[in-house]
ZAPA-10406 format. One line per field, with one value per residue (C-alpha): residue in one letter; x, y, z. Coordinates in steps of 0.1 Angstrom, whole numbers, plus 5000, padded with zeros to 4 digits. Last residue first. Layout:
residues N
residuo [A; ...]
east [X; ...]
north [Y; ...]
up [Z; ...]
//
This chain:
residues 425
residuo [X; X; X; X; X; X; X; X; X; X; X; X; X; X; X; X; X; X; X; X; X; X; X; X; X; X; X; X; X; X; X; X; X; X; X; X; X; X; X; X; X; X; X; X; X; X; X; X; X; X; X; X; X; X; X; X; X; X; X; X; X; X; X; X; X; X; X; X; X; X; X; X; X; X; X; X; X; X; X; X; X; X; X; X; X; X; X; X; X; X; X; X; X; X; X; X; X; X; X; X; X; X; X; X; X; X; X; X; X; X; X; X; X; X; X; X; X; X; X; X; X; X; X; X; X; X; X; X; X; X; X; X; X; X; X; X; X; X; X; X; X; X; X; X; X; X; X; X; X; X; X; X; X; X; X; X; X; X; X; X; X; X; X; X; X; X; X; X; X; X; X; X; X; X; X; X; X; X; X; X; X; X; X; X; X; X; X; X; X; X; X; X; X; X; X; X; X; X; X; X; X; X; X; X; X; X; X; X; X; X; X; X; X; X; X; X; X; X; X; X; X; X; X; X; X; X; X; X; X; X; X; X; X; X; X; X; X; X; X; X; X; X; X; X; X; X; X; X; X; X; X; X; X; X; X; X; X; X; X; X; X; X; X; X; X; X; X; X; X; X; X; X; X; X; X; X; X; X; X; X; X; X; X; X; X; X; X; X; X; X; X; X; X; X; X; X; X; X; X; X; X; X; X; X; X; X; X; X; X; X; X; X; X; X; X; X; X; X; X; X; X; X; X; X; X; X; X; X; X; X; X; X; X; X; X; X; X; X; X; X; X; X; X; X; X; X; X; X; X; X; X; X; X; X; X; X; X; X; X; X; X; X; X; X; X; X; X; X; X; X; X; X; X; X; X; X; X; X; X; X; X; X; X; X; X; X; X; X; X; X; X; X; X; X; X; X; X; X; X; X; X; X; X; X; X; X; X; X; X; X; X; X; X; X; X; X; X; X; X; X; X; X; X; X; X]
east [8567; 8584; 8621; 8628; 8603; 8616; 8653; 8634; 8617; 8640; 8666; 8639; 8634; 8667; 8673; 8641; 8653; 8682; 8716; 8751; 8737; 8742; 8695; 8703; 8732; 8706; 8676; 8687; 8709; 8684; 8651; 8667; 8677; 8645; 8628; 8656; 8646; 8611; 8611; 8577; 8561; 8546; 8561; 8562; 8528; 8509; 8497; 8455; 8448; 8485; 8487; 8451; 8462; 8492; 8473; 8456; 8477; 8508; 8493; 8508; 8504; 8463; 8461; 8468; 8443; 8417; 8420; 8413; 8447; 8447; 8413; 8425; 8448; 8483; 8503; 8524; 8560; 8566; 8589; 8573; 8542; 8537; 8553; 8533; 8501; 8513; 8520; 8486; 8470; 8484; 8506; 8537; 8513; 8498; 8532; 8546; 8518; 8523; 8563; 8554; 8536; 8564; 8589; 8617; 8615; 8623; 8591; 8605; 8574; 8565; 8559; 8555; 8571; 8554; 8559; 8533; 8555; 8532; 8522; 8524; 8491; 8475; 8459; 8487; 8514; 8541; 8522; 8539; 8544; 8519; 8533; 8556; 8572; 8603; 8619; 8601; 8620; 8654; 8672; 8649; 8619; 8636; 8637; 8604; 8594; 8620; 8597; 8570; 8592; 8609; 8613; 8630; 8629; 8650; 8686; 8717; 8710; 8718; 8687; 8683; 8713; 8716; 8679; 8698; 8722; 8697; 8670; 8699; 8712; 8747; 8732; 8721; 8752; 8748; 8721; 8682; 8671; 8704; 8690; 8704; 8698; 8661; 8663; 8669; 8643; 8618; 8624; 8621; 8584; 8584; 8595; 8571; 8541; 8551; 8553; 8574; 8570; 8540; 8553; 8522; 8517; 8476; 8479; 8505; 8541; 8560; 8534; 8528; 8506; 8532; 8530; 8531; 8568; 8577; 8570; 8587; 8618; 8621; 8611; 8634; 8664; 8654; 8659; 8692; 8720; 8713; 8689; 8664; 8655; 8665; 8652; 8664; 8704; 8712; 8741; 8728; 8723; 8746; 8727; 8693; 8681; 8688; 8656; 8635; 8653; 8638; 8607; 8599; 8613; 8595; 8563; 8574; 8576; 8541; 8518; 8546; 8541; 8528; 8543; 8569; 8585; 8620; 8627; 8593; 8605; 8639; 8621; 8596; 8623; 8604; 8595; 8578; 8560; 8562; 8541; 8547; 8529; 8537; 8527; 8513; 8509; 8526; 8518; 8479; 8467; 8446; 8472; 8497; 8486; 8506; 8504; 8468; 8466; 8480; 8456; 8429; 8436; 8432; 8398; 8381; 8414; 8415; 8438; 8432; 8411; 8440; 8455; 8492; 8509; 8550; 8580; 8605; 8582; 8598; 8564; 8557; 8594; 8594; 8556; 8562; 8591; 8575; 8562; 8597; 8599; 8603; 8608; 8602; 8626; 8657; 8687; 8663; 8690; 8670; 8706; 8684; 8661; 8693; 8708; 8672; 8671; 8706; 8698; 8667; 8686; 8710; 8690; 8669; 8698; 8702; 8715; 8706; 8691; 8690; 8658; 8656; 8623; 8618; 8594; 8601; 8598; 8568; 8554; 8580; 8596; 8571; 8571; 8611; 8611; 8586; 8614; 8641; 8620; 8626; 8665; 8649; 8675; 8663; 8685; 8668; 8649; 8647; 8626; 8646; 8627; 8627; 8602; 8575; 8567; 8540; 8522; 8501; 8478; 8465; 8451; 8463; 8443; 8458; 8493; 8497; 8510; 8498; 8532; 8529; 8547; 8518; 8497; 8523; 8528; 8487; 8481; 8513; 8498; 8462; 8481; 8496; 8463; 8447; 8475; 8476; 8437; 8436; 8463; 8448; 8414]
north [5807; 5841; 5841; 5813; 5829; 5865; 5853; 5835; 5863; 5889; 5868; 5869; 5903; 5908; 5888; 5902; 5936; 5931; 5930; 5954; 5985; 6003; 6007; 5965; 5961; 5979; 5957; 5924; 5935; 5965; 5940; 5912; 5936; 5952; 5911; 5906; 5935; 5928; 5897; 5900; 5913; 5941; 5948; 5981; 6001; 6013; 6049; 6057; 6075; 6088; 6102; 6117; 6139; 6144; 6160; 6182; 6190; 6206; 6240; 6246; 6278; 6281; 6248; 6250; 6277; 6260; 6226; 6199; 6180; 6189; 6179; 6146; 6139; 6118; 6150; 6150; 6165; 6202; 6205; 6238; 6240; 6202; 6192; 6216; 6202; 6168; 6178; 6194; 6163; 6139; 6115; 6128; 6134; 6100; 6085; 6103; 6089; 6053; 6057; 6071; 6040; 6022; 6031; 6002; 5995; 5959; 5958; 5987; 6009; 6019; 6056; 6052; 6069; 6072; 6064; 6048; 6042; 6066; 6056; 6075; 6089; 6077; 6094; 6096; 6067; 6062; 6088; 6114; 6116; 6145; 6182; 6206; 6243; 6255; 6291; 6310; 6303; 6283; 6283; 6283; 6273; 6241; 6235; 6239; 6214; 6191; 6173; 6162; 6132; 6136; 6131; 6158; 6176; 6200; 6185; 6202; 6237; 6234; 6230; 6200; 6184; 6189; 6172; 6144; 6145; 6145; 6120; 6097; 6093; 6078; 6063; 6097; 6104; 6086; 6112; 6103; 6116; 6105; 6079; 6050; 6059; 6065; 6036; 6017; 6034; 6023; 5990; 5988; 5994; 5973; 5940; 5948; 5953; 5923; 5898; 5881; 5901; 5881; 5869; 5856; 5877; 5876; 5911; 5910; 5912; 5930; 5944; 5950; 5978; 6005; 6029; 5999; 5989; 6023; 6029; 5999; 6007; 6044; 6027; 5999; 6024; 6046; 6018; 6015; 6011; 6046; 6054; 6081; 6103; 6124; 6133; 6156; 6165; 6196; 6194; 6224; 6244; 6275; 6290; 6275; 6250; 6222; 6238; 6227; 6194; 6188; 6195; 6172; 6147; 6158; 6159; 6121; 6110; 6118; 6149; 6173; 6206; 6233; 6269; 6263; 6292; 6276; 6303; 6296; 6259; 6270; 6293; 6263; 6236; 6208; 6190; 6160; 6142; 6105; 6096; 6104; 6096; 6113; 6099; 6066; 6042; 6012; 5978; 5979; 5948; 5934; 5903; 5936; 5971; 6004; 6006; 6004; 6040; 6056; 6040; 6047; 6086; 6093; 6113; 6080; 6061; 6087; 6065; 6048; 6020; 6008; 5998; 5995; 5957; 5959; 5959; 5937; 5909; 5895; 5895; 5929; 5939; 5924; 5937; 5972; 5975; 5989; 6018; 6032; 6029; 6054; 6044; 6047; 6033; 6028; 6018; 5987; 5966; 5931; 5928; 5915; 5952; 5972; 5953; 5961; 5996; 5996; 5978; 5999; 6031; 6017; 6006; 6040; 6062; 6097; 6078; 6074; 6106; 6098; 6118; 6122; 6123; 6140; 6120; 6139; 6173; 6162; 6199; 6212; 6181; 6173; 6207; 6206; 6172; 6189; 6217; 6194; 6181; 6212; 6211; 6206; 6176; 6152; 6125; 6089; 6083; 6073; 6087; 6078; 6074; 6092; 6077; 6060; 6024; 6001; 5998; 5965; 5980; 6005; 5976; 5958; 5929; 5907; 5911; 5877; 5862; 5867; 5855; 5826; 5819; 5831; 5808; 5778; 5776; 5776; 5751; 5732; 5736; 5724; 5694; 5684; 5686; 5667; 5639; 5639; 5640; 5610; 5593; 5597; 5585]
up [1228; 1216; 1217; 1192; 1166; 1176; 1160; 1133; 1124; 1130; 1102; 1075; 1083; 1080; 1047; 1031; 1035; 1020; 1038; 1041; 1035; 1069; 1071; 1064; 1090; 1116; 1109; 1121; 1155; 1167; 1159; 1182; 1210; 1210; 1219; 1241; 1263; 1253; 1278; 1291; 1259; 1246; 1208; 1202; 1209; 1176; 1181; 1172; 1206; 1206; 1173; 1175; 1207; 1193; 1165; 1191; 1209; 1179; 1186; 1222; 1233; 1216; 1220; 1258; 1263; 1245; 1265; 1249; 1255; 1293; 1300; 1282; 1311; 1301; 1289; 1265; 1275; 1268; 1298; 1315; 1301; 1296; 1326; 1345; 1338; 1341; 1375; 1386; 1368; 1395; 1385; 1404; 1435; 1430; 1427; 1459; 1481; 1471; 1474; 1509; 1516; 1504; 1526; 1520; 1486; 1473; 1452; 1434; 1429; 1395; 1377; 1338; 1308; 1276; 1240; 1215; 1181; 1157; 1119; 1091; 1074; 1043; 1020; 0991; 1007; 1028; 1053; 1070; 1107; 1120; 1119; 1136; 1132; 1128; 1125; 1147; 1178; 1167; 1200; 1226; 1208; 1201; 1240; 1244; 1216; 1217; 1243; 1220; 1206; 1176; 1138; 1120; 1088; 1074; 1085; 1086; 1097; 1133; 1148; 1129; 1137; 1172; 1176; 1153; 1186; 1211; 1203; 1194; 1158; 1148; 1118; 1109; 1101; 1065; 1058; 1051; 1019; 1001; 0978; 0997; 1033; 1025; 1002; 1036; 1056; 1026; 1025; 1063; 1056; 1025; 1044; 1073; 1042; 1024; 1057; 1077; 1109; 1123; 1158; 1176; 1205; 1203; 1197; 1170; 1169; 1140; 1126; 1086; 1070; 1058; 1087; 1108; 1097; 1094; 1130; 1143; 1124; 1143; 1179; 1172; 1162; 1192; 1218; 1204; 1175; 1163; 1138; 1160; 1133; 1107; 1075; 1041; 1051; 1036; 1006; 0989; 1014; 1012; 0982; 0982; 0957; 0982; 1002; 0968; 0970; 1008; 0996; 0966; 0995; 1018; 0996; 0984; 1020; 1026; 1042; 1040; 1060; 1039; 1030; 1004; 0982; 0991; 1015; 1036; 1035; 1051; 1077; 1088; 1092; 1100; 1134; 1122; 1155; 1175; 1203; 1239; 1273; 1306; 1341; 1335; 1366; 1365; 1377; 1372; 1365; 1333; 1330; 1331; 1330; 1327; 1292; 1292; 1308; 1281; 1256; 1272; 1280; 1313; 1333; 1336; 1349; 1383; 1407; 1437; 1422; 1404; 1438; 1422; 1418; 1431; 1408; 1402; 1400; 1373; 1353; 1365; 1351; 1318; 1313; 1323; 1302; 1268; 1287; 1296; 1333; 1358; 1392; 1425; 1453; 1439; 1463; 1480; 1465; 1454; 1437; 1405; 1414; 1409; 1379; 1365; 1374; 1358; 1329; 1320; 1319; 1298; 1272; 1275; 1270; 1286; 1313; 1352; 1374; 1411; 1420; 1463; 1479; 1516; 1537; 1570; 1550; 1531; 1521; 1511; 1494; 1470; 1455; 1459; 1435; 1411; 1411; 1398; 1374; 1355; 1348; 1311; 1298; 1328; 1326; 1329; 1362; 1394; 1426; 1457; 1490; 1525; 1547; 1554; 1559; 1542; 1511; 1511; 1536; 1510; 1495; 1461; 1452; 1426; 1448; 1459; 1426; 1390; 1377; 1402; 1432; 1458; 1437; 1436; 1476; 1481; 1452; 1472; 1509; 1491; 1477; 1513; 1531; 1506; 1506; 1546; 1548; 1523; 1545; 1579; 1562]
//
């Protein structure tokens, strides 16, 4: 009997040992009484191109002057963003406290128990949109709690349209094409650029691909995380980027592409039509006022309508942070619908509150709401897996010598799929 109590003993010690181990470890029930110590804490981000958040920070601030937040602002680029809260968290450095995480990481960084499980209970999921809130679950968990989402716009060149006889936005690629040659037509732009995007060897690149992909029927992952890119429609969807390159409706520079620089571009008279995320918005307005206007992603095809990466940003706690409570506190304040509010007037970001979205006031400032309302309820998410950093590497490295003309289409997706095969068990 001293043996069979030793052996049951033992194996309920090691169920014990493996359950506070596992990916789904201790954290299932988040309390208040998980989050612990106050304090000062560090909000991180990428670069905040407004100068708004700035004052979000000295909202906080005022009124928490013994648990005064700090934002350390990282790179305008996602890749390296993500690096450096993950160097940070591999260092188990308590540096970064909260943190903003692209949507597409919450997975990697729950499973690596980088960041800590939120008390979904505390937070107001009825008044979010689904598909928002989603992003910040894992196993059905909340990790990361939503504070701005994003899906993909045309910003087009309103005043060079209006020049060109033209008064509609395109609704495919062959009306922006048709388009773009009109605007050729006029003395000093005959060598415009037709469409930009994000085509740099990045986070943009994948986002870009992803999106033509969808918009053309394929996947790249599906649900069930099965890796389904080998197909007609994903092979046609990056067909069409490349003939973009090809036929000169997509310029060579565009390669070079961040949200910024192809932003550069089309406010300075070298591209008509754009695709962005909602923030250009206010910060078009201040150069090019009046002379641009924006419209859903155009469809491949007559009817159909082009397909939106889902985008966001979400608010986690470093599981190595010190004064968690206060990191508790801060994320429902930066959540909170005040705050998205103001990031949409002040930072045109999209908001994550439907109230916000159907508001007539807000539609009447900002007309583009509604349709990126629809974008985001019917947006595709990349790929959302626990080790998308590989995954995004994977796509970047088979699709960008292929948009660069140096393989066919069916060679790099032929090459992602054996790549994602290997990754994906």
């Amino acid at each position: 009997m001293k043996k069979t109590f030793s052996i049951l003993f033992s194996l309920a010690i090691t169920m014990a040992t493996l359950a506070a181990c596992s990916g789904e470890g201790n954290n299932d029930n988040a309390s208040p009484s998980d989050f612990e110590g106050r304090g000062p804490i560090t909000y991180v981000q990428g670069k905040d191109n407004s100068g708004k958040l700035v004052n979000v920070m000295e909202m906080w601030n005022k009124d928490h002057p013994d648990e005064q937040v700090k934002m350390i602002e990282l790179s305008t680029e996602a890749d390296q963003q993500r690096q450096s809260m993950i160097q940070n968290a591999q260092t188990k450095s308590d540096a970064y406290c909260v943190l903003s995480v692209d949507n597409v990481w919450v997975s990697e960084f729950a499973a690596n128990r980088w960041i800590d499980q939120l008390p979904a209970d505390q937070f107001p999921k009825s008044e979010i949109l689904d598909p928002v809130w989603k992003t910040g679950e894992y196993r059905g968990n909340l990790y990361a709690m939503p504070h701005g989402s994003d899906g993909g716009i045309l910003y087009y060149r309103k005043d060079l349209l209006e020049q060109a006889g033209i008064t509609e936005a395109p609704k495919t690629w062959d009306d922006m094409e048709k388009q773009c040659e009109a605007v050729r037509q006029i003395p000093g732009h005959e060598n415009i650029g037709c469409y930009g995007g994000q085509f740099a060897k990045y986070e943009g690149l994948t986002v870009n691909v992803d999106e033509a992909i969808h918009s053309a029927g394929g996947e790249v992952i599906n649900d069930e995380g099965k890796v389904v890119v080998d197909s007609p429609e994903s092979k046609a969807g990056l067909q069409k980027l490349m003939d973009g390159f090809k036929n000169d409706l997509i310029p060579q520079e565009a390669l070079t592409y961040k949200e910024e620089e192809g932003r550069a571009a089309f406010e300075g008279d070298r591209l008509v039509f754009y695709r962005n995320w909602p923030y250009q918005y206010s910060l078009s307005a201040k150069t090019i006022d009046g002379k641009f206007g924006v419209a859903p992603m155009p469809g491949f095809k007559e009817g159909s309508v082009g397909a939106s990466s889902l985008g966001g940003h979400n608010a986690a706690i470093s599981s190595f942070c010190k004064n968690k409570a206060t990191a508790l506190d801060f994320v429902k304040f930066y959540t909170s619908k005040d705050i998205s509010d103001y990031m949409l007037k002040e930072m045109s970001l999209a908001p994550i509150y439907t109230e916000l979205y159907d508001d007539a006031k807000n539609i009447e400032e900002y007309p583009y709401l509604p349709v990126l309302k629809a974008s985001i309820e019917a947006a595709s998410p990349r790929p959302q897996v626990a080790n998308y950093g590989d995954v995004t590497a994977a796509i970047q490295d088979a699709v960008f010598p292929a948009l660069k003309g140096e393989k066919t289409a069916d060679e790099a997706i032929a090459q992602l799929s054996e790549k994602l095969s290997q990754l994906i068990k």
